[in-house]
BATIKOL-73488 format. One record per residue (C-alpha): residue number from 1; x, y, z. Coordinates in nm, 3 decimals, always signed. Layout:
<NUM <X Y Z>>
...
END
This chain:
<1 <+1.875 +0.072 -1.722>>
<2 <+1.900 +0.272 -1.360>>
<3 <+2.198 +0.312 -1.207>>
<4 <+2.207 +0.152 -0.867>>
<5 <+2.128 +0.388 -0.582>>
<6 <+2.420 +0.569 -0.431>>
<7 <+2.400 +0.695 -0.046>>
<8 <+2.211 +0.932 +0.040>>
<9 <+2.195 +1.211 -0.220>>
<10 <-2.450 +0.202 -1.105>>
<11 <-2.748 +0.094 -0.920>>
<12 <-2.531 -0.059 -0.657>>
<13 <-2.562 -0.443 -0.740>>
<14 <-2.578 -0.701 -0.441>>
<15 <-2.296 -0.966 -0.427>>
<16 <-2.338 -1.352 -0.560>>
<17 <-2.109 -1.508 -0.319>>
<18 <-1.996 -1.845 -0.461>>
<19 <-1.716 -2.048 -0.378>>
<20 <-1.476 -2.002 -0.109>>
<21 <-1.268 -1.664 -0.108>>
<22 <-1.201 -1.388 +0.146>>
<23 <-1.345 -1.294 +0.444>>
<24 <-1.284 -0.975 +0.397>>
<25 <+0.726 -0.206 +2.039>>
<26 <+0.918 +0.024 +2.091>>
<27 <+0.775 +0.422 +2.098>>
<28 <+0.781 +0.608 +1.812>>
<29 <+0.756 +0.935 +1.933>>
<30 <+0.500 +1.236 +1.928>>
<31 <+0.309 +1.374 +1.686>>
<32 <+0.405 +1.709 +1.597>>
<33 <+0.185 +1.791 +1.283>>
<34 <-0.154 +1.714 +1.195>>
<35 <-0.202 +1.409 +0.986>>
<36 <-0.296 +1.368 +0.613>>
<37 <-0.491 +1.114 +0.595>>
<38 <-0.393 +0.827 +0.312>>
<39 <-0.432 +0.596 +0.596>>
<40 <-0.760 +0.682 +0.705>>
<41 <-0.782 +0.406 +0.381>>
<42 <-0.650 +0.150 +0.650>>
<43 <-0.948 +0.224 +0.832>>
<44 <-1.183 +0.211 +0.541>>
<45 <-1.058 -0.129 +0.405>>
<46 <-1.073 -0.240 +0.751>>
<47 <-1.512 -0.188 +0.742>>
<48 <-1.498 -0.353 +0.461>>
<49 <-1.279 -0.679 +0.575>>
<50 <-1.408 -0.690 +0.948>>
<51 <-1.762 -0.658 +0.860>>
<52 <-1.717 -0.945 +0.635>>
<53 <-1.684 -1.139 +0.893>>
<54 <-1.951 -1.401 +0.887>>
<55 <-2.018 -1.472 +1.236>>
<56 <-2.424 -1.440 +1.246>>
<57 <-2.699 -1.241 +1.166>>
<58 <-2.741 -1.164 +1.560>>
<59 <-2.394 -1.013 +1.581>>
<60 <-2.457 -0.788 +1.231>>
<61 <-2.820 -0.704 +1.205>>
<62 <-2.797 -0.381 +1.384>>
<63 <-2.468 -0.254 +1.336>>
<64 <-2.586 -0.066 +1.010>>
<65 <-2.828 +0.183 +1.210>>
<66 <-2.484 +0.372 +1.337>>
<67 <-2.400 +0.432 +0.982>>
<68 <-2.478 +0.804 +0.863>>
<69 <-2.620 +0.797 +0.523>>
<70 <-2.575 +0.986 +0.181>>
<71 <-2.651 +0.989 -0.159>>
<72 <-2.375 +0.958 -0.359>>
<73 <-2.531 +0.803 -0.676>>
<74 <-2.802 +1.069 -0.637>>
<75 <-2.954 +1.134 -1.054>>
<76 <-2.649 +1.006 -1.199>>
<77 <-2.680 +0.961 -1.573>>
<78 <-2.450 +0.810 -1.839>>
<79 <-2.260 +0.547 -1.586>>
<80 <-2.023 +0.299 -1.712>>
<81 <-2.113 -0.070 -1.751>>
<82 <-2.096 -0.267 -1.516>>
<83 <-1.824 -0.558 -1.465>>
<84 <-1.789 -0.873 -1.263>>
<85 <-1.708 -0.832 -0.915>>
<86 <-1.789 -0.499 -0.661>>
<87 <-1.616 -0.207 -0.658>>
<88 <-1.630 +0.025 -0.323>>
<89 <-1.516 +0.389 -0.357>>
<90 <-1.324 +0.487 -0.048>>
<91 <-1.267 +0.828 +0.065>>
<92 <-1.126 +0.996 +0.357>>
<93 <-1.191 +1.358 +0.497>>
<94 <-1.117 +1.512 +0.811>>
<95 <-1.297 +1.457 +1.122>>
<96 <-1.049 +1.621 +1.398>>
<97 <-1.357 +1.835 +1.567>>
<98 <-1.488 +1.480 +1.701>>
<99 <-1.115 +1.417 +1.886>>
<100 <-1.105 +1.491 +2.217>>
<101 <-0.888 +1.805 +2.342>>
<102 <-0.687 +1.513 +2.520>>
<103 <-0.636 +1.313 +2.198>>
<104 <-0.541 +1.673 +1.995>>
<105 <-0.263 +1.747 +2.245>>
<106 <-0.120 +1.409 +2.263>>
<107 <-0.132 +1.398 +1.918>>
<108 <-0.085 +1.722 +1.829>>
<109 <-0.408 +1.739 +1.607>>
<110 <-0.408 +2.117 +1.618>>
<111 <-0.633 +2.325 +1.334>>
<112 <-0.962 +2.334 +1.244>>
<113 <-1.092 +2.058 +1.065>>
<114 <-1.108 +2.123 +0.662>>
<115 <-1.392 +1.914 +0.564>>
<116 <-1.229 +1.772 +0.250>>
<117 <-1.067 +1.498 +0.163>>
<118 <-0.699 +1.446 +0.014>>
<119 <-0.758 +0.993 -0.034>>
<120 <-0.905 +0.835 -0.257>>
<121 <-0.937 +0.448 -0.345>>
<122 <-1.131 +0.199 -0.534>>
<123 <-1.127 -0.132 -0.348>>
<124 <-1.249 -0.374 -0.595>>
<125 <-1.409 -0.765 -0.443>>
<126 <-1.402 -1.005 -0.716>>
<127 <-1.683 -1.217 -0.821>>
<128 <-1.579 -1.524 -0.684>>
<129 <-1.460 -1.313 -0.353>>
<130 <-1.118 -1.462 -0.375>>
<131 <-0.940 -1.161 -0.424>>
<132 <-0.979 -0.800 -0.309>>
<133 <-0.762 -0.542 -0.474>>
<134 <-0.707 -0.190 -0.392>>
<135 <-0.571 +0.078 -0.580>>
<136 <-0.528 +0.419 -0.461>>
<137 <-0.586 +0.780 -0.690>>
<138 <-0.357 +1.057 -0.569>>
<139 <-0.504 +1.328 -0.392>>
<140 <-0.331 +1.541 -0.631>>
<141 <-0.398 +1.386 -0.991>>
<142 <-0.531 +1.591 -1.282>>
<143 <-0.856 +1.571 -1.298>>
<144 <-1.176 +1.718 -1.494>>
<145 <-1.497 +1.769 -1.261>>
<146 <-1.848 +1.703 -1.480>>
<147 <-2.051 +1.988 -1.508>>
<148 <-2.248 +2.017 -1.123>>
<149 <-2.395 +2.284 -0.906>>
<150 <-2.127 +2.375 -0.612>>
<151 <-2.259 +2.226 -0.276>>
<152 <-2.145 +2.528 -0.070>>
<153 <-2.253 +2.796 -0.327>>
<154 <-2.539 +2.686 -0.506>>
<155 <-2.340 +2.795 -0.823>>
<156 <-2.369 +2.639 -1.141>>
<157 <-2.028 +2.492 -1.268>>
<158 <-1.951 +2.379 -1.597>>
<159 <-1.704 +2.078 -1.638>>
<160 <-1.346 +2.201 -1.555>>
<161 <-1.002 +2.076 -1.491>>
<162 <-0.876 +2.073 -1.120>>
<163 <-0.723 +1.812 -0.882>>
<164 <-0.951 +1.511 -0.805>>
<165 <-0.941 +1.601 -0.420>>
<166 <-1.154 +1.950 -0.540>>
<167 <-1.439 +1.710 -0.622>>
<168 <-1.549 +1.630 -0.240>>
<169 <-1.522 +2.011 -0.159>>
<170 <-1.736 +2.158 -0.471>>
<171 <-1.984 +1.848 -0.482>>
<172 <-1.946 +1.588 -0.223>>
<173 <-1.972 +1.239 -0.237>>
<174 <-2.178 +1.295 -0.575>>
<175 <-1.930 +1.509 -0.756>>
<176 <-1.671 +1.255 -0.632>>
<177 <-1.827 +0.954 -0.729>>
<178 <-1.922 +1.113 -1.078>>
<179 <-1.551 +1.208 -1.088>>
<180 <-1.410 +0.926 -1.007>>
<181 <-1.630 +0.703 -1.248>>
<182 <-1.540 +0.949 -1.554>>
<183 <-1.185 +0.947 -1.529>>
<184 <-1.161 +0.527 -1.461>>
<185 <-1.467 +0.412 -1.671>>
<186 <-1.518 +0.196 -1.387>>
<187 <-1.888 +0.154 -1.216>>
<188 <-1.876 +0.215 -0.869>>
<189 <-2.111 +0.005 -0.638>>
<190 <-2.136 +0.117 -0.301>>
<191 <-1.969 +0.433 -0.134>>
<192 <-1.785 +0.442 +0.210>>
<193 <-1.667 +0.802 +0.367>>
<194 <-1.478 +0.781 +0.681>>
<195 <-1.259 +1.047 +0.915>>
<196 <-0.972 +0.938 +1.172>>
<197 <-1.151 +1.015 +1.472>>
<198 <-1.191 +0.623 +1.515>>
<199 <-0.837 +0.502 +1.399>>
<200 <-0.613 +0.525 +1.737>>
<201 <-0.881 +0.328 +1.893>>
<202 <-0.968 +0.078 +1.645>>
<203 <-0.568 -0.021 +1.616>>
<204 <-0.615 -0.071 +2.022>>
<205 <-0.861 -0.274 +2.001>>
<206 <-0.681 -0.490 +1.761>>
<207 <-0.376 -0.523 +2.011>>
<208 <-0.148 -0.325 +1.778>>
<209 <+0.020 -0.404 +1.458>>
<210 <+0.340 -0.572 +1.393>>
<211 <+0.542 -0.346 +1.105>>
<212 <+0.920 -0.386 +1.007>>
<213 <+1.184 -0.190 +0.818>>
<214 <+1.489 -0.251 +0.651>>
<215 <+1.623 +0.126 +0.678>>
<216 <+1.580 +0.366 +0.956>>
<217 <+1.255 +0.592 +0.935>>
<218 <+1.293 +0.956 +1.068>>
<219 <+1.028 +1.238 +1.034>>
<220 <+1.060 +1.541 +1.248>>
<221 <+0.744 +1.643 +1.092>>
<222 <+0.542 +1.386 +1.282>>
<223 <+0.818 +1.246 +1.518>>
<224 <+0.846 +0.912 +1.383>>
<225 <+1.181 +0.724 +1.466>>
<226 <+1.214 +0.373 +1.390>>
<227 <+1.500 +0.200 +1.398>>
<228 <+1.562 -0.134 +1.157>>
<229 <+1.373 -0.422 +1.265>>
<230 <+1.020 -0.517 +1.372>>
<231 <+0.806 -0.288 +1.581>>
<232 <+0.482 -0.359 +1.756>>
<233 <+0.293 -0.024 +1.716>>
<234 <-0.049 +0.091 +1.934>>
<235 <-0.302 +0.339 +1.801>>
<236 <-0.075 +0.623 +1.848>>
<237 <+0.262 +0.522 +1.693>>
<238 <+0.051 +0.372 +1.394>>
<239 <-0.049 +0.705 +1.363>>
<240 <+0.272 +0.830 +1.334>>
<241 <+0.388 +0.548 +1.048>>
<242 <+0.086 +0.646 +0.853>>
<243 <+0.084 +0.970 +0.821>>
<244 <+0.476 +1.025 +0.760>>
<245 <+0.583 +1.157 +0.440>>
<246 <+0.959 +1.315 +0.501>>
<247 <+1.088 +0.985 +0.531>>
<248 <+1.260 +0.970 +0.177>>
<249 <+1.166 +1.204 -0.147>>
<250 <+0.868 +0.994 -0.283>>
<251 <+0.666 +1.202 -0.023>>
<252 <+0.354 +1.129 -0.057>>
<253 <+0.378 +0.800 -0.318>>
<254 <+0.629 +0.672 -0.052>>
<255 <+0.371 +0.747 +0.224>>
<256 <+0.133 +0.558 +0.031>>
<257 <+0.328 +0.243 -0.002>>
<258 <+0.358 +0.291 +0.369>>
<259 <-0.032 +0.313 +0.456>>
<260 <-0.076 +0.021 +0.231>>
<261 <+0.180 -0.200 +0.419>>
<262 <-0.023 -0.074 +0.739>>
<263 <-0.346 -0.178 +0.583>>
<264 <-0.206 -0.536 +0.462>>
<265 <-0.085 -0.566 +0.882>>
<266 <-0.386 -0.464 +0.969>>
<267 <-0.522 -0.749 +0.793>>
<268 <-0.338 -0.998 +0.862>>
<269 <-0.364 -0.909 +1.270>>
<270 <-0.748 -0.926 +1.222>>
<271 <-0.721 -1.261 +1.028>>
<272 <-0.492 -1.391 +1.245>>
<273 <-0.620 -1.281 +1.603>>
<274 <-0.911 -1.482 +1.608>>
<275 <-1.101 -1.081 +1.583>>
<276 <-1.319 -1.228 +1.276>>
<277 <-1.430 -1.565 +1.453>>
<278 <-1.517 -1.393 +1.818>>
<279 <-1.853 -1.223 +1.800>>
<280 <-1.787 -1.000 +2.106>>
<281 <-1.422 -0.911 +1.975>>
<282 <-1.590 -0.877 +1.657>>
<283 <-1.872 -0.641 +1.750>>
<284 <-1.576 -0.451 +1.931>>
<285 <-1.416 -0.347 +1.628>>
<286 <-1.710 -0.302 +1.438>>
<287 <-1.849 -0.058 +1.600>>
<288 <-1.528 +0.146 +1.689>>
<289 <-1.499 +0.119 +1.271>>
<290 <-1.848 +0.213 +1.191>>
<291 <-1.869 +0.528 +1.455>>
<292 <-1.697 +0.747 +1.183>>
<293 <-1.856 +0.621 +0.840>>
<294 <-2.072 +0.745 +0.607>>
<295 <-2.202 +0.526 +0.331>>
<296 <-2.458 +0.528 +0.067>>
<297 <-2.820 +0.401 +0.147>>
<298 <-2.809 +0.093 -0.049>>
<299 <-2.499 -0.059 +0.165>>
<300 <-2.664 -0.237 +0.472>>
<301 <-2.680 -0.579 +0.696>>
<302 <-2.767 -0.752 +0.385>>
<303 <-2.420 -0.659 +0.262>>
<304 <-2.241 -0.721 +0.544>>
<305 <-2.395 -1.075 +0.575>>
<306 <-2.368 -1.152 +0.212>>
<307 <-2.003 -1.049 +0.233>>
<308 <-1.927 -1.224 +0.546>>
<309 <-2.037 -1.565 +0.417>>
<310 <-1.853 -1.541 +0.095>>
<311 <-1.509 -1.364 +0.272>>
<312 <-1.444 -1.599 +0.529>>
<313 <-1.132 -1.719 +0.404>>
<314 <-1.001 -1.340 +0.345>>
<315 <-0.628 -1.331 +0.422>>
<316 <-0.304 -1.108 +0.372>>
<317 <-0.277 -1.327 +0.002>>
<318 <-0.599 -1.288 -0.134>>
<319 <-0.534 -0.881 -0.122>>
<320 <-0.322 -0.679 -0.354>>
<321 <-0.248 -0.305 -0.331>>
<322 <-0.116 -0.087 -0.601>>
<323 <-0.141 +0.320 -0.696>>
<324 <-0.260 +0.429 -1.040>>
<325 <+0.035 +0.436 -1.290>>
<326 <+0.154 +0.780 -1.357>>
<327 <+0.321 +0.993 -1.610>>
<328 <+0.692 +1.142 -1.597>>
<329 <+0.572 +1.441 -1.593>>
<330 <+0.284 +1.623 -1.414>>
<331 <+0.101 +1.943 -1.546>>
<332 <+0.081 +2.266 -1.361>>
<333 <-0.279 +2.406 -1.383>>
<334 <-0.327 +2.833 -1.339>>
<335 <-0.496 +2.902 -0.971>>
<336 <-0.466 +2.498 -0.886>>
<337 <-0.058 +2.427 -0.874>>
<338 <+0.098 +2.123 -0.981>>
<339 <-0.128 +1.815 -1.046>>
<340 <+0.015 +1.422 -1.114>>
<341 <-0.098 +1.253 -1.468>>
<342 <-0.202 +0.963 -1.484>>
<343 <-0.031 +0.725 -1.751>>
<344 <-0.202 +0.746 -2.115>>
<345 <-0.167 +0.390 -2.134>>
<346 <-0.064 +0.186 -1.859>>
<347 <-0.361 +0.353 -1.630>>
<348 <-0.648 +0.240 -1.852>>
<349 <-0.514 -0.091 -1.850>>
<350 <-0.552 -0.105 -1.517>>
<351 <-0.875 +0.030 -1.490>>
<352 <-0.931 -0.239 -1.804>>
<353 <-0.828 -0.538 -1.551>>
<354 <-1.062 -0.409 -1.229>>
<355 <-1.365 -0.386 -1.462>>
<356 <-1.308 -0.758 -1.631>>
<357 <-1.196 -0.849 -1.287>>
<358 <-0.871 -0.985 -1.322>>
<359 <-0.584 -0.960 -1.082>>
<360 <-0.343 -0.674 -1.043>>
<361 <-0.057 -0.858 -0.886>>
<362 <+0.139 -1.219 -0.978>>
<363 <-0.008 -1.429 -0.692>>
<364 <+0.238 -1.725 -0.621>>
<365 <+0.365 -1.888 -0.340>>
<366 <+0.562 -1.635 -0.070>>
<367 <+0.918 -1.749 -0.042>>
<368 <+1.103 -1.645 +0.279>>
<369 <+1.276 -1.343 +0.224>>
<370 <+1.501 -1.117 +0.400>>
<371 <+1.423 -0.754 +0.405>>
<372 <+1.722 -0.530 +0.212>>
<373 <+1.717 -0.108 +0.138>>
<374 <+1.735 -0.179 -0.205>>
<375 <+1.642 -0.390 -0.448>>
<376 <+1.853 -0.638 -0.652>>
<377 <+1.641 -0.531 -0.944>>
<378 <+1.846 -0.157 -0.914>>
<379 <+2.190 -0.370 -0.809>>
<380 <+2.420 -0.450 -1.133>>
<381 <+2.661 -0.722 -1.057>>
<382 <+2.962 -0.874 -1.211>>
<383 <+3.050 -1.227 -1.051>>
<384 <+3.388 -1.431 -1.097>>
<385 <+3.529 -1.754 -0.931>>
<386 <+3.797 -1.698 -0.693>>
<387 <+3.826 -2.071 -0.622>>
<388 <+3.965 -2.374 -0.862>>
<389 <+3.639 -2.482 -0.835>>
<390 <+3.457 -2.567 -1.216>>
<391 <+3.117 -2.359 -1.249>>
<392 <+3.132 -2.216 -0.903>>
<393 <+3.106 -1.856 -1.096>>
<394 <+2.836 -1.971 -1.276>>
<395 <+2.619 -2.119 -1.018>>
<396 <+2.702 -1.798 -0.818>>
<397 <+2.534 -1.603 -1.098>>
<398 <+2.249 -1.822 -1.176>>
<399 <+2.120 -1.771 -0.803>>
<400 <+2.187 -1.411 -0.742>>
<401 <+1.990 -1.353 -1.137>>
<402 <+1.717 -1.570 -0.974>>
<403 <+1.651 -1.370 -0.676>>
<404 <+1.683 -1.060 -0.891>>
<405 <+2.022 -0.898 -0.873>>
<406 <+2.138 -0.740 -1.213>>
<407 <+2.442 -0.989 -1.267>>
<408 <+2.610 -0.959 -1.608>>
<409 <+2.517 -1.346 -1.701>>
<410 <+2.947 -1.351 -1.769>>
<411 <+3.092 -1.477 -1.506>>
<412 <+3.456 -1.434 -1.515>>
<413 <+3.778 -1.629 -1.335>>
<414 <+4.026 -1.475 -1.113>>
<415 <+4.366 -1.507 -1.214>>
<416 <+4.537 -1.637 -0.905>>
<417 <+4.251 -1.867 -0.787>>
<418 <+4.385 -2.234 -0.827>>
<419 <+4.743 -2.109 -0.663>>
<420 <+4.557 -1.915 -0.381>>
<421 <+4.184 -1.966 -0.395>>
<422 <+3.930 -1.760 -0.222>>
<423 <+3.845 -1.950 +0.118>>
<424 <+3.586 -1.634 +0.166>>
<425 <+3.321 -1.458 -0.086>>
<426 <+3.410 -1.078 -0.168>>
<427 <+3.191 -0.807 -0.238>>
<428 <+3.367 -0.551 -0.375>>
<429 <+3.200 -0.201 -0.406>>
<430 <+3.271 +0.177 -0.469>>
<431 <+3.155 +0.368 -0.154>>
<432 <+2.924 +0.582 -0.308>>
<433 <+2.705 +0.242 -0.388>>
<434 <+2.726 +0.116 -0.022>>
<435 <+2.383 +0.070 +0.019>>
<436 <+2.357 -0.134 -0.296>>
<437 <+2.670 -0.332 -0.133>>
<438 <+2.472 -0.422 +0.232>>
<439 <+2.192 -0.542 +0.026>>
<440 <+2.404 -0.779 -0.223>>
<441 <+2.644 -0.899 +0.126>>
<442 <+2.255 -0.977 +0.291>>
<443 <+2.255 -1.244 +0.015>>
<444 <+2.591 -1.361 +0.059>>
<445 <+2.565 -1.522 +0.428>>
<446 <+2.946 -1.474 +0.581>>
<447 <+3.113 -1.302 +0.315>>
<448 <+3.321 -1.027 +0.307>>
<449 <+3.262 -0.655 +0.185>>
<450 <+3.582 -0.473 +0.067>>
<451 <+3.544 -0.085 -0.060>>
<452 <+3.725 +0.013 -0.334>>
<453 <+3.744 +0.376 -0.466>>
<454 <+3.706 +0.439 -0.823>>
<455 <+3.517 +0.087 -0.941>>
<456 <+3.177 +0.258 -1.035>>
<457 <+2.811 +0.139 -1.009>>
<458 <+2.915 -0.244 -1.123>>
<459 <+2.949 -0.428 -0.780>>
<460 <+3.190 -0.731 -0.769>>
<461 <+3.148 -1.071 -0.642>>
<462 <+3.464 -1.274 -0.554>>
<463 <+3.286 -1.608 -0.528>>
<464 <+3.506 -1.811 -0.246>>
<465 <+3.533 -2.171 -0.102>>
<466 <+3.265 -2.079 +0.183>>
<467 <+2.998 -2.057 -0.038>>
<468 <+2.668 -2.209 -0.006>>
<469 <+2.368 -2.060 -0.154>>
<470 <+2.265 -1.730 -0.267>>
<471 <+2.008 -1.609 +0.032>>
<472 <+1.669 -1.454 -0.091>>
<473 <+1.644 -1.092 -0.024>>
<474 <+1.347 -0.779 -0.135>>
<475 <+1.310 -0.434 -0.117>>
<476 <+1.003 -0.324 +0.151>>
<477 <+0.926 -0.119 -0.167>>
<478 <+0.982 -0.368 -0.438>>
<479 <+0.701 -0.383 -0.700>>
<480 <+0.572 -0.621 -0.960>>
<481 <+0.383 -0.727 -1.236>>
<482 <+0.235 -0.453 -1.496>>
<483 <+0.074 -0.243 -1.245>>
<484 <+0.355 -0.219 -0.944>>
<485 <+0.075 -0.454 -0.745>>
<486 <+0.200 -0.661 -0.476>>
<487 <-0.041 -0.915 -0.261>>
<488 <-0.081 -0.821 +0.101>>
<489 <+0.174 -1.111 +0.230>>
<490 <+0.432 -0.963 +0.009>>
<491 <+0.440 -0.630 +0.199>>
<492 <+0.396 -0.759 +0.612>>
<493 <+0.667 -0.869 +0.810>>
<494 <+0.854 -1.177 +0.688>>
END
């Protein structure tokens, strides 16, 4: 077990809809880097959950013909079966040479734009459009490219190994769809390509986003600086959250369990705001969305309509976000650099579940939680009864086991309690596991923490007469279930 953390050290097929499902501050600083665009996801999964909408032909028909077009399932041979439900490939490149000088200096969008794309995600929509779930590839992961002829040189490649980003620059939405669909198994259904260019602006018209911490988030890199609480973020200081990935050392994973708390906020502001039910708020955000997509010919106002009248009842719940499962250990390809692995067995699994269309994440009811740096599942705790109190220990235990603390299951007695019980609860920690400590005292409303040199990574309650109940406390991070899914009211402010 860890040791608790110490301080800081095919044809495209058309929907059945059926049943009822989904339809679908303070300043953070300047930018001082150019983004990398995970989140331009957010925007993706927004097209796909704001178009969904449902609110008339009159509003939709038309909204399509802004849409550039492209082939992506262009002579592909060999595909894989097709499952229940629809699966949308979402990929992000980078569109900076359509921001205004303005918007580069403010946000400090500098560089010329690369015309590749470092995000990838399969957004699956299940049959009975009750559930959309979303997992995301890493730019980075080890990948073999089919055999294909190299859009910029006209060269003929034979299948190689490279990282799955390389697939958008040597073959473009083809390559990448091919790619994606040889490594997964899964059959992809439609294709959506978007850049950031709209992203600042679509947040706007939103009104913001509403996103929360438990743990100060620094990164001179891109000048976020939130403190611990709940912000209300514009365009520009979403931006900033997004795109961060000096925050902690899970770079990039971390950034992506960021962008996908953005995305479920997103959500839940567009479900929430009335957005989906107001045709001219609607066609507002639509068309700020669709300015920078591309998507393949078969995806059009039939979609959208068929969507929309099956998705109306999208919220934060129905979604569920998760990243491929990976290996320990990465492999370092010659001319290419260090790729990620996906698990042998855990990732086809997953990939098993999206194609018989089964959900990623345990969907139950959300209790209310408090926000903590660190999870109880990391936190190993040893609980005795300072009071003369019978089975105070025990209940103690019980509760803090049942909102996920590692307690020993032994509670234990201490020696002087019926001569001089406990009137307050004790947490008793080694310093080095302080942060462990905050998030146990969150649970323990009014007690009192006491630091004690030397006692190692076992924290120690002192269960006294002020006790009441066990508060229930998570980890922004916390994951669950086989695949590290959560649902999208798991990860937005509590």
């Amino acid at each position: 077990m860890p040791t608790p953390p110490r301080s800081p050290a095919p044809a495209p097929r058309r929907p059945k809809p059926r049943g009822r499902g989904p339809s679908a501050g303070r300043p953070a600083g300047r930018v001082k880097r150019r983004p990398r665009w995970v989140m331009r996801m957010a925007t993706a999964c927004s097209v796909a959950v704001l178009v969904a909408a449902g609110v008339g032909h009159s509003v939709v028909t038309g909204l399509d013909t802004g849409i550039k077009r492209v082939d992506a399932f262009r002579d592909m041979k060999n595909r894989p079966a097709s499952g229940n439900g629809m699966n949308v490939l979402l990929v992000g490149t980078d569109g900076r040479d359509k921001i205004t000088p303005e918007e580069k200096a403010k946000y400090r969008l500098g560089g010329a734009p690369c015309h590749c794309t470092d995000t990838i995600m399969i957004v699956h929509i299940s049959e009975d459009r009750d559930r959309a779930s979303v997992v995301s590839l890493p730019r980075d992961s080890y990948a073999e490219l089919p055999a294909h002829t190299d859009q910029n040189s006209g060269k003929k490649h034979r299948a190689h190994l490279s990282k799955i980003n390389a697939a958008y620059a040597e073959g473009g939405p083809n390559l990448t769809v091919r790619t994606v669909e040889h490594m997964t198994k899964v059959k992809i259904d439609h294709y959506l390509e978007v850049d950031f260019t709209s992203f600042i602006k679509t947040v706007d018209v939103l009104g913001g986003v509403e996103i929360c911490t438990s743990r100060p988030l620094q990164d001179s890199n891109t000048g976020l600086n939130l403190a611990v609480g709940t912000h209300a973020m514009n365009g520009g200081e979403a931006l900033q959250y997004v795109r961060s990935r000096y925050v902690d050392g899970a770079s990039d994973l971390g950034r992506m369990r960021r962008q996908q708390r953005f995305l479920a906020a997103l959500i839940a502001k567009a479900t929430s705001s009335g957005v989906l039910l107001n045709p001219v708020k609607f066609r507002d955000v639509t068309q700020t969305l669709l300015g920078s997509v591309r998507a393949d010919k078969g995806f059009g106002t039939s979609d959208m309509l068929d969507l929309g009248r099956a998705m109306r009842g999208f919220s934060p719940s129905s979604s569920e976000f998760t990243t491929v499962p990976l290996s320990a250990e990465g492999q370092t390809l010659p001319g290419i650099g260090a790729t990620l692995r996906w698990h042998p067995t855990k990732a086809p699994k997953l990939f098993d579940a999206l194609r018989e269309d089964r959900p990623l994440a345990p969907h139950r009811n959300k209790p209310k939680v408090t926000l903590v740096d660190v999870s109880p599942q990391q936190i190993q705790v040893q609980v005795d009864n300072g009071t003369a109190v019978p089975g105070l220990g025990k209940r103690v235990d019980t509760q803090l086991r049942a909102t996920g603390f590692r307690t020993t299951g032994l509670p234990g007695n201490v020696p002087t309690a019926r001569t001089a019980p406990a009137p307050r609860t004790v947490v008793a920690y080694d310093p080095r596991w302080d942060r462990s400590a905050k998030a146990l005292a969150t649970a323990l409303p009014g007690c009192e923490m006491r630091s004690v040199d030397g006692q190692g990574a076992v924290l120690k309650v002192i269960a006294g007469a002020d006790f009441k109940a066990v508060r229930p406390v998570r980890a922004e991070d916390e994951l669950e279930g086989e695949f590290g899914a959560v649902t999208g009211d798991q990860v937005v402010c509590p």
